[in-house]
N, C-alpha and C positions, 0 to 999 in steps of 0.2 A: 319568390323562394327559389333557390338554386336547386335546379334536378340533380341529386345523383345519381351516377350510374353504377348500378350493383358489380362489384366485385367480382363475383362467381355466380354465373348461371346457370341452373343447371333443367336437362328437360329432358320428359318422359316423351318420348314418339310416339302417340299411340295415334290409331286409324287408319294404318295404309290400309289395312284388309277392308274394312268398311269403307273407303273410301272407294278402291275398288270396284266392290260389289255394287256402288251406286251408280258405276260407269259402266256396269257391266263387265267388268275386266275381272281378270285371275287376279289370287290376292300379290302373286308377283309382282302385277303392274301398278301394285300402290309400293310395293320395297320401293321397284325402280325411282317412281316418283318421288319419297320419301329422302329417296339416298340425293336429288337435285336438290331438295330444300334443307339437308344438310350443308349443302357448296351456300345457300342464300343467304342463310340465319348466322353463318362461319363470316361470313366476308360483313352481315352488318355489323353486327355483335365487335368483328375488329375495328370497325368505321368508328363505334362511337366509344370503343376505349375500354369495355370490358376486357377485364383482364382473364380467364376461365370461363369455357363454355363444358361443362360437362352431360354426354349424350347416350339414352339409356338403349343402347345400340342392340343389345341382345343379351338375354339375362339368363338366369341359372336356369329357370323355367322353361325359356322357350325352345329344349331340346323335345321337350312334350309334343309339339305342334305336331303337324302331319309330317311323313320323311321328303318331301319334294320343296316342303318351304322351306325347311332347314336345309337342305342343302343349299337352295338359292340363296337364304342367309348367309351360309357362309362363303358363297361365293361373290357377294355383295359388294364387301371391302375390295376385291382383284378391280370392280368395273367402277366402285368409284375412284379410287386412287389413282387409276391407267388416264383417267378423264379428267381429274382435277388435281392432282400432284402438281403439275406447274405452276398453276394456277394460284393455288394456297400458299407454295412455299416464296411465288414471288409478294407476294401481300404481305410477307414477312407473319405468316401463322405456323406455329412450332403442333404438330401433330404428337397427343400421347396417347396412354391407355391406361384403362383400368381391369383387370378380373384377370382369369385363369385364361391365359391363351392357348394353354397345352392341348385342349383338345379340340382346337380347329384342326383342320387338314392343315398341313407343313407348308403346300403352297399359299393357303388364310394367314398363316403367322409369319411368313417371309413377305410377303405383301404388306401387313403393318408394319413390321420391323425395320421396313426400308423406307414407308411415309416414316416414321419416327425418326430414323437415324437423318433424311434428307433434310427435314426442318429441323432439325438440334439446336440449330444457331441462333434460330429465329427468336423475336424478341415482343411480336405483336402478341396476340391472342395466344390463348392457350387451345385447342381443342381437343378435349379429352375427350376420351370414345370408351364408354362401357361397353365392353363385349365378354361375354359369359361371366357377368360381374351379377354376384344378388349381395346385397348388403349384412344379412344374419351371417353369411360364408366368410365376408370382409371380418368383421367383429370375430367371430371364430378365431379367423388364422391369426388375425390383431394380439388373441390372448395364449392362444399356443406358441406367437411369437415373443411374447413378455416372459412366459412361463420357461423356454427354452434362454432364454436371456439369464434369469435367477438363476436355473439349473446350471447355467456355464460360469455363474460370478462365485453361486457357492451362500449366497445370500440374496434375504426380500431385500428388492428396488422397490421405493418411494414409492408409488401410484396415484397418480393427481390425471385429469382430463387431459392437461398437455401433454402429459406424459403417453396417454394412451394412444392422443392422436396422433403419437409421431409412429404407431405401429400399423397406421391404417393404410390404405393404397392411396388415399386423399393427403398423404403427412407435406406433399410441398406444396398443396392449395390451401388458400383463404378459407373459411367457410363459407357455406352456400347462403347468400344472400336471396334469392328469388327460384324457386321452383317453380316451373311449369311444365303443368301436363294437357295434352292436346286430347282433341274429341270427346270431351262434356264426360270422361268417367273421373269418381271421384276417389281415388283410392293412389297410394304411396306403390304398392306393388313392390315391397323389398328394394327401395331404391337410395342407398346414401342417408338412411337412419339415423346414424350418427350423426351425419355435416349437417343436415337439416333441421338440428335441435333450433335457431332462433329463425330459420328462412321467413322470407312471405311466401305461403301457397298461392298460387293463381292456377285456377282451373277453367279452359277454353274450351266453347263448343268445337270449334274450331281445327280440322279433321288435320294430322301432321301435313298430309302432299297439300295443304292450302293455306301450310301457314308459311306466311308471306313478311315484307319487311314492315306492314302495316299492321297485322297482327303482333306481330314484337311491340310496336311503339304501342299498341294499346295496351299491352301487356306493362311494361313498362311506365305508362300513366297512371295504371291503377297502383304499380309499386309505387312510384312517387306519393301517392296522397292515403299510405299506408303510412301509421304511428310506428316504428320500432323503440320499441320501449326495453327491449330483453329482459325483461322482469321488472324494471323497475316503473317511476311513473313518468310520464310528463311534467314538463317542467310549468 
């Protein structure tokens, strides 16, 4: 049977801090590591022709954390970009983004804005980067963006699924074929609600700073010998 390989991937980072703590280190030192197995999962994921890798980078939520990880956070993107900018853009990987970037620091939002603008061109992989992205906030702005649309035509627009999805931060990607989330939790965490309507979920023990190109491919074998049916039945 021919493997295919999903479309759009999309994955939840969870466990640098627990990872971390297993090594004994600051939860800093699982970002660091976290933000390397970003560069590893990017460069397979283009190897084998996925077309969207989207990555639940840092979300509405995790302004909560303590104020020394958030800041680290958001000085995360400056140290991987400086390190792996060349790298990405020569593998022909086009760098985007999803969520509200206005309230990183200015030096966080010119440091993405220049991975994005320096891969534009690019034609490989997609790597989209949720940052300060939570999905209910998506859908939100999605419908005050329809709403504002009416109010400026002066009349109701149509409203069908395509229609909506073209108001989401996801409107130039596929939908999400395969979700994964790392270190054995079982839970969506406000992430890409909508694109996720027909995904396969796969959930890995499997702590982020150790997933590796071998954990992708098991990941990936288990989507292979998954039925997608989207409602309907086998044939």
């Amino acid at each position: 049977m021919e493997r295919k390989i999903p479309q759009h991937i999309a994955i939840i980072m969870d466990g640098n801090g627990r990872w971390a703590k297993a090594q004994g280190l600051p939860r800093t030192a699982g970002h660091k590591k976290g933000a390397d197995t970003i560069r590893t999962i990017a460069i397979e994921c283009n190897r084998l022709g996925v077309s969207v890798l989207t990555l639940y980078a840092f979300s509405t939520e995790n302004w909560k954390r303590p104020q020394d990880e958030v800041d680290y956070l958001c000085k995360l993107p400056k140290l991987f970009f400086k390190r792996y900018i060349r790298e990405l853009n020569e593998r022909n990987i086009r760098v985007c983004f999803i969520g509200e970037l206005e309230r990183f620091p200015q030096e966080t939002q010119k440091v993405i804005s220049d991975a994005v603008s320096i891969t534009a061109g690019n034609s490989g992989l997609t790597l989209n980067i949720a940052i300060n992205y939570g999905s209910q906030r998506e859908i939100v702005l999605a419908a005050q963006a329809y709403a504002s649309d009416v109010l400026a035509k002066g009349e109701l627009l149509p409203l069908d699924e395509e229609r909506f999805s073209s108001y989401l931060m996801t409107a130039a990607y596929p939908p999400v074929d395969l979700l994964i989330r790392t270190s054995g939790e079982l839970r969506i965490s406000n992430f890409l609600l909508w694109q996720i309507a027909y995904a396969e979920l796969i959930f890995t023990p499997v702590a982020w700073p150790d997933f590796d190109e071998r954990a992708l491919a098991e990941c990936l074998e288990e989507y292979h010998r998954r039925d997608r049916r989207f409602g309907g039945i086998s044939e």
